[in-house]
N, C-alpha and C positions, 0 to 999 in steps of 0.2 A: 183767725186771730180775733180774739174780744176786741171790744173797741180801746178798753180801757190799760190792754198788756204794751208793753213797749218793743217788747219780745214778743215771736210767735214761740219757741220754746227756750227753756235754758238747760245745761246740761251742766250738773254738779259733780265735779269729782274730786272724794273726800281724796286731802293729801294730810291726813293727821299722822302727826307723830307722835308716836306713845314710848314712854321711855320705862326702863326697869325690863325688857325684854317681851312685852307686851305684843302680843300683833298689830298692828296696826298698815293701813293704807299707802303710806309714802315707803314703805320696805317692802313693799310689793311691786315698785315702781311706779306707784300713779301719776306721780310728778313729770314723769316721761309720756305715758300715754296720755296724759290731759296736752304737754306741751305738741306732742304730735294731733291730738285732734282739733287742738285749735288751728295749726296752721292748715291741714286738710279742709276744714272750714271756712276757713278765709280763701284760698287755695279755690275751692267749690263756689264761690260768689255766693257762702247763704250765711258768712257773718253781717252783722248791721244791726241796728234797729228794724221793726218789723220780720227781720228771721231769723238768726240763733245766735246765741251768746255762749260761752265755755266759761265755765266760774272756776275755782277755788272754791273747796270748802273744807271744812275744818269736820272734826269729829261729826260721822252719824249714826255712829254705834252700831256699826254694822261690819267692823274691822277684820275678820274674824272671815267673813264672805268675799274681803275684798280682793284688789280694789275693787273699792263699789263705787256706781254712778247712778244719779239720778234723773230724771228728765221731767222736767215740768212745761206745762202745767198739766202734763199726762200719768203724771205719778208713776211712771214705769222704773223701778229700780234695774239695775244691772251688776253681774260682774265681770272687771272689762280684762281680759287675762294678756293680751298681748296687742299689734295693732292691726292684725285682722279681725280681732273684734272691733277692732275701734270704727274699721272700714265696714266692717256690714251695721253697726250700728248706723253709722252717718246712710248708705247706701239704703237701708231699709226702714231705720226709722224717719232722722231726719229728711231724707227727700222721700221715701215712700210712705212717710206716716205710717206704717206697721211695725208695731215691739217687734224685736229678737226674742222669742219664747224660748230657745236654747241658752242664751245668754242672761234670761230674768230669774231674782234670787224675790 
């Protein structure tokens, strides 16, 4: 971790809603997988300051691929289709630091 991040990573998962029949992230369920990887996360002892934070985040125009997730400050996008993804992310990225390359869009 930089000296300067508060976080060692964050994980973004867009839950936009687009209206007019649009694809969009939260009709795909992210709203569900995000609220399962957070508590997996907590759950795991690697929520806090210095180790990982689970956001919200709103459109990243990537809707289309979703649900999509992000991971900074490693820039690894994802899409997170159920919550076995969600567990080999947290199992492989977050504690093993290696992307999911099946999983990256």
């Amino acid at each position: 971790m930089l000296p300067d991040q508060y976080y060692a990573r964050q994980v973004f998962f867009c839950c936009n809603r687009r209206d007019g029949g649009r694809e969009c992230c939260a009709a795909k369920g992210a709203e569900r997988l995000r609220a399962y990887c957070k508590d997996r996360v907590r759950a795991l002892g690697l929520a806090g300051p210095g180790k990982v934070r689970i956001n919200l985040a709103g459109c990243m125009d990537r809707c289309e691929s979703g649900p999509t997730v992000v991971v900074y400050p490693d820039a690894v996008w994802y899409r997170i289709r159920d919550e076995r993804d969600v567990d080999e992310l947290i199992e492989r990225h977050l504690l093993g630091g290696r992307p999911v390359e099946r999983l990256q869009i």
